[in-house]
Backbone as a ProteinNet text record, in pm:
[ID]
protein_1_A
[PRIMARY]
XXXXXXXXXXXXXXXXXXXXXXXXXXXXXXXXXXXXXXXXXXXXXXXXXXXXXXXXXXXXXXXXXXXXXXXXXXXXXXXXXXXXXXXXXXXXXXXXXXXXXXXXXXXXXXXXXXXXXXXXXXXXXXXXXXXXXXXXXXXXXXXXXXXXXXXXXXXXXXXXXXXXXXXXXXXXXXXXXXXXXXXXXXXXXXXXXXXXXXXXXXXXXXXXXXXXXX
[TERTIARY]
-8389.1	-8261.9	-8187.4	-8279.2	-8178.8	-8099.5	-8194.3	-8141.9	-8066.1	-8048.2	-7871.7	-7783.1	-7825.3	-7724.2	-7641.5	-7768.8	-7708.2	-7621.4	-7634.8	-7600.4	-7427.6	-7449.6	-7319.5	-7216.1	-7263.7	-7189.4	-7134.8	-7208.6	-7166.6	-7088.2	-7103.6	-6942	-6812.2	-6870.3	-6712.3	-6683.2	-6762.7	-6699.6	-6591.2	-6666.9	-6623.4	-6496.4	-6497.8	-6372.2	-6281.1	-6314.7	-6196.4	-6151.3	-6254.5	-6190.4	-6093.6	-6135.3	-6068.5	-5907.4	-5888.9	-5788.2	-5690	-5737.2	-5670.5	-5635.6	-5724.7	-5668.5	-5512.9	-5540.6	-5472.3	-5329.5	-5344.2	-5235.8	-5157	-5222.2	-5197.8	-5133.3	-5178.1	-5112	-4983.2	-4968.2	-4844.9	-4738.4	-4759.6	-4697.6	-4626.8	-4726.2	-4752.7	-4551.2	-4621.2	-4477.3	-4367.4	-4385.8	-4239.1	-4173.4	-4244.6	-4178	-4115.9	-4171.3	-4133.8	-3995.3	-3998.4	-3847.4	-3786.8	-3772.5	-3710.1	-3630.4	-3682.8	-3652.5	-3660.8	-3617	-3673.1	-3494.5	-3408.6	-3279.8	-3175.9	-3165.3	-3071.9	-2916.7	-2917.9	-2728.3	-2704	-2783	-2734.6	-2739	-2869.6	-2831.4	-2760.9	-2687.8	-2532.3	-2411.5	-2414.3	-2282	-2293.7	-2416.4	-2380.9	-2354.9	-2400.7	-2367.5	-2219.6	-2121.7	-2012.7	-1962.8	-1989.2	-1899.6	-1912	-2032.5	-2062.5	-1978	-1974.1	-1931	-1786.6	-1763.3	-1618.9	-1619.2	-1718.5	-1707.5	-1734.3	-1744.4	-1716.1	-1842.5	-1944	-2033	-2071.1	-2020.4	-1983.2	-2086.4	-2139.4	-2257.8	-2284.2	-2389.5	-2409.7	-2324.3	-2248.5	-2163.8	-2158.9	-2182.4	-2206.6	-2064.4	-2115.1	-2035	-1892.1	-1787.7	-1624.6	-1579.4	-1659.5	-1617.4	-1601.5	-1504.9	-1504	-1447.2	-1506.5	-1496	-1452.8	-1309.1	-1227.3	-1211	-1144.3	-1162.5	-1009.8	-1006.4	-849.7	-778.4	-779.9	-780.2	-890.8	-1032.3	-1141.6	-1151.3	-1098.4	-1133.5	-1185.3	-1189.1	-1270.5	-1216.1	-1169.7	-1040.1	-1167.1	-1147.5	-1250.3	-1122.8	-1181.8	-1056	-1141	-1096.1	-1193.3	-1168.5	-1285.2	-1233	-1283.7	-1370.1	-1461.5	-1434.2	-1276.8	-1242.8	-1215.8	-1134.4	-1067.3	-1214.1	-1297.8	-1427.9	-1495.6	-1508.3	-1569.6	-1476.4	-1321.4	-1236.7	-1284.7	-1319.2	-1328.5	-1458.6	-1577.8	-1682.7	-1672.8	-1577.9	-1563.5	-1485.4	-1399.5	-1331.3	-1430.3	-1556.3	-1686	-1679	-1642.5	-1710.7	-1642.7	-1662.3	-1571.6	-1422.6	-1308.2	-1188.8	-1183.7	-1274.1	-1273.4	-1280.7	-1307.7	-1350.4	-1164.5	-1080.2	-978.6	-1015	-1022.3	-1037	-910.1	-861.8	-801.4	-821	-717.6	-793.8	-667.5	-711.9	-635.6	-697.1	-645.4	-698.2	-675.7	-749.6	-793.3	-665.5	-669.7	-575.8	-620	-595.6	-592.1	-517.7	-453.4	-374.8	-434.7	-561.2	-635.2	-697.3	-710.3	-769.1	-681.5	-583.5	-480.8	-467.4	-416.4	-390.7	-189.7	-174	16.2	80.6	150.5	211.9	293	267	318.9	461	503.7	655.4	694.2	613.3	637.8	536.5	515.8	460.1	501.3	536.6	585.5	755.6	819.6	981.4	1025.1	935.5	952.5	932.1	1032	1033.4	1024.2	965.4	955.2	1028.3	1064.4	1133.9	1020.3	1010.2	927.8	1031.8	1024.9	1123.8	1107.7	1134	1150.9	1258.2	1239.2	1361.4	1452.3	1568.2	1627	1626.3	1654.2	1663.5	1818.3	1782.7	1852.5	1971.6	2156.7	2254.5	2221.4	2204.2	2220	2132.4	2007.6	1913.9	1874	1793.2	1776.2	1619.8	1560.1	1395.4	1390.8	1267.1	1257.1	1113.8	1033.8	928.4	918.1	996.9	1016.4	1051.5	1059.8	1097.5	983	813.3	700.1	636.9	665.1	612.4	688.8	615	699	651.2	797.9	811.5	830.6	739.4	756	873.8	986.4	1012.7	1057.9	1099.2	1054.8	1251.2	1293.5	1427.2	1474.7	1581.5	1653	1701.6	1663.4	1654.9	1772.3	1859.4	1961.2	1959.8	2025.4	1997.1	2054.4	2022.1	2105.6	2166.1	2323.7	2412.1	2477.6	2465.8	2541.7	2682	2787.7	2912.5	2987.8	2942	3017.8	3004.8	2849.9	2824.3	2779.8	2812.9	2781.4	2623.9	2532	2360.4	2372.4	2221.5	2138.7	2074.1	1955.7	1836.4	1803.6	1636.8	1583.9	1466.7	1385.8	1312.9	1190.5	1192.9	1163.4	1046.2	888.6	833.3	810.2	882.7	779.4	958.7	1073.4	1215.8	1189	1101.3	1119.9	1024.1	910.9	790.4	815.9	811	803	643.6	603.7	450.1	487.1	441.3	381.7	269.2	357.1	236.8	172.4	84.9	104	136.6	143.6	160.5	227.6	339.1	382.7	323.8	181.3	57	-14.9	-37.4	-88	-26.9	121.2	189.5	215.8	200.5	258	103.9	0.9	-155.7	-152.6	-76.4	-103.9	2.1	65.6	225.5	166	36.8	-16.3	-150.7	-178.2	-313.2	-230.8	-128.6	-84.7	-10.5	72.1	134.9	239.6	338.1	456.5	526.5	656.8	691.7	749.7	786.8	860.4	930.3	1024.1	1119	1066.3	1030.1	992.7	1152.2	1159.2	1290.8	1264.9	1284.7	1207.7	1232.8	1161.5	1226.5	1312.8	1464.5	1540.8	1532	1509.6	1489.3	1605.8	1653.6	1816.7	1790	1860.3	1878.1	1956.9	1929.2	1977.8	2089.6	2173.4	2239.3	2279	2287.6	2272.5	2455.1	2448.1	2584.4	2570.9	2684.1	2700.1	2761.2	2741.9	2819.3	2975.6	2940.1	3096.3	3178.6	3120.3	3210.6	3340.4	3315.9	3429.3	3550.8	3518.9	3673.6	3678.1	3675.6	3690	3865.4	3931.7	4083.7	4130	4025.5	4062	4044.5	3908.2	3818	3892.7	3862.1	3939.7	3806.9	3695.3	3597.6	3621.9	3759.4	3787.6	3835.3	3749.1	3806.8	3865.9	4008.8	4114.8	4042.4	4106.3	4111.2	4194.4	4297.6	4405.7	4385.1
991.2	962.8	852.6	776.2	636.9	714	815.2	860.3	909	1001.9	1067	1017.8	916	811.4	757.1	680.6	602.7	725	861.3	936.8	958.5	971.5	1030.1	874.9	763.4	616.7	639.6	723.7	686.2	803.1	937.6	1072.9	945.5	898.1	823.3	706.7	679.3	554.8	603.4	766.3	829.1	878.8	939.8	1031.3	893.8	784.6	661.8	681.4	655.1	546.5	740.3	804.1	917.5	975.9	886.5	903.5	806.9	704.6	578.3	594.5	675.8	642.1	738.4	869.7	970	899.6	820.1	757.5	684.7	600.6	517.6	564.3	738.4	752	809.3	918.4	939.5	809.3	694.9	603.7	572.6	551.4	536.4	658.6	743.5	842	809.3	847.2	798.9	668.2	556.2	426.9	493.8	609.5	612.3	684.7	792.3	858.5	753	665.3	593.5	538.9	474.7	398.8	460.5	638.4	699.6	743.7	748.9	758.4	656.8	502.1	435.5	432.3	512.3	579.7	668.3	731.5	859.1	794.7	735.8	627	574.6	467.3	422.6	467	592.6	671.8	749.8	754.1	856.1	732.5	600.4	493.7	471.6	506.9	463.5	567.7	665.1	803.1	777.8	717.2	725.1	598.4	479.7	357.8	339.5	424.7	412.9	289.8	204.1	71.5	68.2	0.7	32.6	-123.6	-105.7	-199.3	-225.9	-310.6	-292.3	-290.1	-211.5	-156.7	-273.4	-264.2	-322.9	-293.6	-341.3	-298.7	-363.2	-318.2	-368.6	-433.2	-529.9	-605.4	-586.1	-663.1	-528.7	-511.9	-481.5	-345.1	-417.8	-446.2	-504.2	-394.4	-378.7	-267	-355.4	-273.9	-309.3	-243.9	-246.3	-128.1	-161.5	15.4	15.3	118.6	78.4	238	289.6	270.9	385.2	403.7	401.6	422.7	304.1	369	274.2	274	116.7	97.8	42.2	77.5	5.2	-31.3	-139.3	-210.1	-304.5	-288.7	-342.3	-280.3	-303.2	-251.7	-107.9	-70	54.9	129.6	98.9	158.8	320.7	347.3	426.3	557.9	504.7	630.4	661.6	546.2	561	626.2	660.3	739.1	874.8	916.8	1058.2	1115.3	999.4	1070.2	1106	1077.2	1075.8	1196.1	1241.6	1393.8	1474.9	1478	1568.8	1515.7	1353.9	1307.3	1295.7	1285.1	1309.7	1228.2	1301.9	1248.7	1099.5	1083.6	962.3	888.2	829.9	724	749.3	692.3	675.9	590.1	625.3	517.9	435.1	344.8	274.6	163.7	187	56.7	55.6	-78.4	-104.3	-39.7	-17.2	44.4	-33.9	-34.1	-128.3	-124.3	-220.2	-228.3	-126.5	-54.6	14	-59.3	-148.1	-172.8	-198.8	-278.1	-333.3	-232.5	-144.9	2.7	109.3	138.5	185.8	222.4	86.2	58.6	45	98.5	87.4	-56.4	-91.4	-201.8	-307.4	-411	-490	-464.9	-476.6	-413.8	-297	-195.4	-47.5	-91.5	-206.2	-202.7	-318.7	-432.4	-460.8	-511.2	-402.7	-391.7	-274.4	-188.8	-51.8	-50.8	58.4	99	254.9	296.8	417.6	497.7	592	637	773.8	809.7	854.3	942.7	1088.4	1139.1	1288.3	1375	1516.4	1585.2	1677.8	1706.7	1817.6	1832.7	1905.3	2073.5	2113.7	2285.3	2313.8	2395.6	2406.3	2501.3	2483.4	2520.1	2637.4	2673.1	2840.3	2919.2	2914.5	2972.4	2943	3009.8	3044.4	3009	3000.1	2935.3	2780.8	2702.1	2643.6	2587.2	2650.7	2618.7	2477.9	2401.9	2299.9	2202.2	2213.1	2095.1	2099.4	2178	2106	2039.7	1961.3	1866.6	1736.1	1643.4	1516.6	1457.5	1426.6	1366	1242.4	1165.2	1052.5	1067.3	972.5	981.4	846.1	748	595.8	647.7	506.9	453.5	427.2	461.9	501.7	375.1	378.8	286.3	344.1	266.5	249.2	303.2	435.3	533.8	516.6	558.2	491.9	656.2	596.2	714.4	665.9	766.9	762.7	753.7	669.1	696.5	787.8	834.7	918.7	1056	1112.5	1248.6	1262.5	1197	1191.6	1215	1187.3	1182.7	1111	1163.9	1039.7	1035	952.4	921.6	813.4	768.8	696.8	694	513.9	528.5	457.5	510.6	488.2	646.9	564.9	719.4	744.1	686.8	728.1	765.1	838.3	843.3	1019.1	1101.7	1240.5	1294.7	1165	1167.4	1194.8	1323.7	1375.5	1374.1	1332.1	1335.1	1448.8	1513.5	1617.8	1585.5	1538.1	1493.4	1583.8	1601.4	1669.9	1604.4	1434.8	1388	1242.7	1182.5	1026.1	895.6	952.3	863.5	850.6	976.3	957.4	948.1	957.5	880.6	737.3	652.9	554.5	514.9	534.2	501.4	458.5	620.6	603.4	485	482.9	348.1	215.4	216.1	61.4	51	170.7	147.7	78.6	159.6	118.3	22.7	-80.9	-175.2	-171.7	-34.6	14.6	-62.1	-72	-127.5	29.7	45	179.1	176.2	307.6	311.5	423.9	464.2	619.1	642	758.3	863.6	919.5	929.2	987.2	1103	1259.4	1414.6	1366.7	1465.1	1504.7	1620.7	1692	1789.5	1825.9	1935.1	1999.6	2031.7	1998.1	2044.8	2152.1	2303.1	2432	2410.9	2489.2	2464.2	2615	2586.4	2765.5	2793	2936	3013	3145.9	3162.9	3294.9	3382.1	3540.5	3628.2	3589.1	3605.6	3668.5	3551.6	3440.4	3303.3	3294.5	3409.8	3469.8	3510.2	3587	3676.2	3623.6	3487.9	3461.8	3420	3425.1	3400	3263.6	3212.7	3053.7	2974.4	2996.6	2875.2	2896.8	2750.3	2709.7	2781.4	2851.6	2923.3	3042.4	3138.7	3249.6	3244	3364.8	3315.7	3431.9	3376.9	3437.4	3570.5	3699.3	3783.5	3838.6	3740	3768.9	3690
4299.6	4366.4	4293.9	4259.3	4159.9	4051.1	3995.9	3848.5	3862.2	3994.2	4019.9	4042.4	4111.5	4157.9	3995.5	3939.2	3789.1	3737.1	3756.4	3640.6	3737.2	3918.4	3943	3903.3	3895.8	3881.9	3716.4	3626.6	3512.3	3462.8	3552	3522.1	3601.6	3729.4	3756.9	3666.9	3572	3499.9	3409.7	3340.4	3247.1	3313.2	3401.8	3483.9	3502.8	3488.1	3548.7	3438.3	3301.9	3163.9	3133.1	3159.6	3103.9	3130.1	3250.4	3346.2	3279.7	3281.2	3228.5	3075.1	3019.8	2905.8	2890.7	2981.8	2956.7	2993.3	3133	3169.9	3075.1	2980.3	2940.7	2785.8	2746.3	2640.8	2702.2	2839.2	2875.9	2884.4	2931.4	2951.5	2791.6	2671	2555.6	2534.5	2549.2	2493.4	2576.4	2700.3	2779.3	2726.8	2667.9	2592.1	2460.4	2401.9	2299.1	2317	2416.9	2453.4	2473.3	2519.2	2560.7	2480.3	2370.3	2220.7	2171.8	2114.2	2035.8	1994.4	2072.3	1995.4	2125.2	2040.3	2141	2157.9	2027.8	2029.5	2075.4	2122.5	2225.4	2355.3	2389	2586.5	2545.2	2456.5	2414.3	2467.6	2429.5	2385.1	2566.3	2595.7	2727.8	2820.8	2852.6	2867.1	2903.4	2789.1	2781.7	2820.8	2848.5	2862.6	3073	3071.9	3242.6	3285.7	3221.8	3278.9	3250.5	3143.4	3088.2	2980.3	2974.1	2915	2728.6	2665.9	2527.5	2486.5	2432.5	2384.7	2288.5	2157.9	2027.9	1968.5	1896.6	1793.3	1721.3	1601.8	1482.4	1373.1	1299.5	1188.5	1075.5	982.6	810	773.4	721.3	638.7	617.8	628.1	695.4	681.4	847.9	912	1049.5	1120.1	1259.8	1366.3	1457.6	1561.8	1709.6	1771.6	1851.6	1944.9	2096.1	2160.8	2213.5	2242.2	2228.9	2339.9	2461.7	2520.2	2577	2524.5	2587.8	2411.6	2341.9	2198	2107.6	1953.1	1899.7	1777.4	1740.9	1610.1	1494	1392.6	1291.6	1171.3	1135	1072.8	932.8	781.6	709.5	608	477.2	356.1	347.7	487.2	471.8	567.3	657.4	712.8	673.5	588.9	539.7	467	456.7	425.6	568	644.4	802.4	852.6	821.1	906.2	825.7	717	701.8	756.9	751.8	825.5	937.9	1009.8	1149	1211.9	1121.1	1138.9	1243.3	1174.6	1282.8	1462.8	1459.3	1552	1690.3	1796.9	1925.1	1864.5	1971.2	1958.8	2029.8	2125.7	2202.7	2052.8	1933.9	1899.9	1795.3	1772	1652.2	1538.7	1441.5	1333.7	1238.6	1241	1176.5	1097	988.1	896.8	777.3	720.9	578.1	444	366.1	240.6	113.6	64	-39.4	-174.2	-238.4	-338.8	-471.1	-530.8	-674.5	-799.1	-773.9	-903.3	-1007.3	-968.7	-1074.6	-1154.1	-1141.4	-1201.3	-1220.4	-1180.5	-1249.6	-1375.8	-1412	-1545.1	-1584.3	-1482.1	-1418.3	-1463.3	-1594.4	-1591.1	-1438.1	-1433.9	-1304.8	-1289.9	-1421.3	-1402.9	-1304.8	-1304.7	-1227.7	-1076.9	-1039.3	-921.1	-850	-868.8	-824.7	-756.1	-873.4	-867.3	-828.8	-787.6	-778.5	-621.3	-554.2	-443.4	-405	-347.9	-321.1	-138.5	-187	-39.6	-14	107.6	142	311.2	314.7	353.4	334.8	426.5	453.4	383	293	211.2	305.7	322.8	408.3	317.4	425.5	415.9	314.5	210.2	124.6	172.3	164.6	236.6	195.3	38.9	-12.4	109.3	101.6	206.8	317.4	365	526.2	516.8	427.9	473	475.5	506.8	583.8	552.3	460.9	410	342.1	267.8	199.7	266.9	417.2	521.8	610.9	558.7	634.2	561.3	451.9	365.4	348.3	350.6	324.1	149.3	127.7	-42.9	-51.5	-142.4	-239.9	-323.4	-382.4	-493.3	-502.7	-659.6	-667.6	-665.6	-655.5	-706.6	-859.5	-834.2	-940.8	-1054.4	-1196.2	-1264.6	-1340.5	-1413.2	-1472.3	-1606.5	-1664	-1737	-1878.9	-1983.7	-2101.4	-2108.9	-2180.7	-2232.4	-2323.3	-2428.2	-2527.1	-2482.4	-2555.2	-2549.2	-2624.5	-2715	-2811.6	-2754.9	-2730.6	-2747	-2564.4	-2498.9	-2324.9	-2352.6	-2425.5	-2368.8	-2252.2	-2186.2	-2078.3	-2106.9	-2084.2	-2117.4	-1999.1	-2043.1	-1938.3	-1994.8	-1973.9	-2010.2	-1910.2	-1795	-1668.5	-1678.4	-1674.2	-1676.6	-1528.1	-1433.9	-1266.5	-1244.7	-1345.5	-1261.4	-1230.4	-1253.5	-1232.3	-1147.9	-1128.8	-1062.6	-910.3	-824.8	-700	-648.5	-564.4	-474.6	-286	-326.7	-187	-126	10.4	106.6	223.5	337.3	414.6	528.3	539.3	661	629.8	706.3	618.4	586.5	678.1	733	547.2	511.8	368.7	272.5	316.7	177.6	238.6	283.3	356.9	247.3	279.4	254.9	95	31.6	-115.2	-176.6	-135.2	-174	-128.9	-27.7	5.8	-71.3	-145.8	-203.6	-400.2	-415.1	-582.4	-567.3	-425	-414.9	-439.6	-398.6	-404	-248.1	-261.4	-127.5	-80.3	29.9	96.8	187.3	229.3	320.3	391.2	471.3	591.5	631.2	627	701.2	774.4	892.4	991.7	992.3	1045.6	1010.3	1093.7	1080.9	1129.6	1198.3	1310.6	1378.5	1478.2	1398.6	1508.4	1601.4	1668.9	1841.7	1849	1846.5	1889.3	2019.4	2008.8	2093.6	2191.6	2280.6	2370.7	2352.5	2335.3	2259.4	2340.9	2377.7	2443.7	2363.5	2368.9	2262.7	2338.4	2471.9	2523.9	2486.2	2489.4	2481.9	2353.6	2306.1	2126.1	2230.5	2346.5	2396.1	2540.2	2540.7	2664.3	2691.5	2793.3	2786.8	2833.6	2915.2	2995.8	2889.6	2799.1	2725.4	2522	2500.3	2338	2262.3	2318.4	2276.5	2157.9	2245	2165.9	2020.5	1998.2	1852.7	1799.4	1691.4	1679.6	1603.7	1581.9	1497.5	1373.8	1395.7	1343.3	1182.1
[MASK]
++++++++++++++++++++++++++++++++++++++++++++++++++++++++++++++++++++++++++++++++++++++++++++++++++++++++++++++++++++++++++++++++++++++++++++++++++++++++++++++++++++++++++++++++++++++++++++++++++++++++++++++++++++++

């Protein structure tokens, strides 16, 4: 009877330590879900509280909140805005863009006396399309042309005076004129306002509408 006894005391020692340990590795993983991705409880965090809790960010890069959104502003703005194309619309990226002149190779003369206009080219009178007014154009200002007096030449010896740039938005030409240290002017589109026209309004007899035939 002792020996069963010692033997049933030592399955429950085993059945305890066996329990415990099992406990103790489930516990073991649930810590690890837990800490196992903290930018996702982050991000669902902010989506539940509405609140915005500023990350870790490399060297800068300073992160702002703006709205429910998220402004990044720095010299690494402008590559953190293209990775981000993928990433929810909640976050906007903004930023300054770094200088180019020094690599260029562009004499100072053509950068810092030079102005650029930046502007929607209008719809040409001859035709009826309309294609050439969904692009916005660069072109620099106009430098002072040499002419012969005898034989009427022009000339110019201005190499950025014929130079046209096609943009798709004023946002990236505005970008490329602050990256080479061009100064600029934006034109805002011009967009006509249609105006409502009646046929009959040609033969009407009260209204200065009609129009003559004669």
């Amino acid at each position: 009877t002792a020996v069963f006894n010692e033997a049933s005391n030592r399955n429950e020692v085993d059945t305890h330590t066996h329990t415990h340990t099992h406990t103790h590795t489930h516990t073991h993983t649930h810590t690890h879900t837990q800490k196992g991705h903290p930018r996702t409880r982050q991000l669902q965090r902010l989506e539940i509280e509405g609140s915005l809790s500023l990350p870790e960010t490399r060297p800068g890069v300073s992160l702002q909140q703006d709205g429910g959104g998220l402004n990044v502003s720095g010299a690494e703005a402008n590559a953190v805005g293209e990775k981000g194309r993928g990433c929810s619309r909640r976050f906007r990226f903004q930023g300054s863009y770094q200088d180019i002149t020094t690599l260029t190779g562009v004499p100072e003369e053509h950068i810092k006396t030079r102005k650029v206009r930046i502007f929607v080219p209008a719809r040409n009178n001859m035709q009826s399309g309309v294609n050439n007014t969904k692009k916005w154009k660069m072109e620099f200002d106009t430098r002072e042309r040499w002419e012969n007096p005898l034989m009427g030449w022009a000339s110019t010896a201005d190499p950025l005076s014929n130079m046209v740039l096609t943009f798709s938005t004023k946002e990236d030409a505005a970008a490329f004129a602050e990256k080479n240290g061009w100064s600029y002017d934006i034109e805002e589109r011009k967009v006509p306002k249609p105006k409502s026209k009646s046929y009959g309004a040609n033969f009407s007899w009260n209204k200065r509408t009609r129009v003559s035939t004669k």
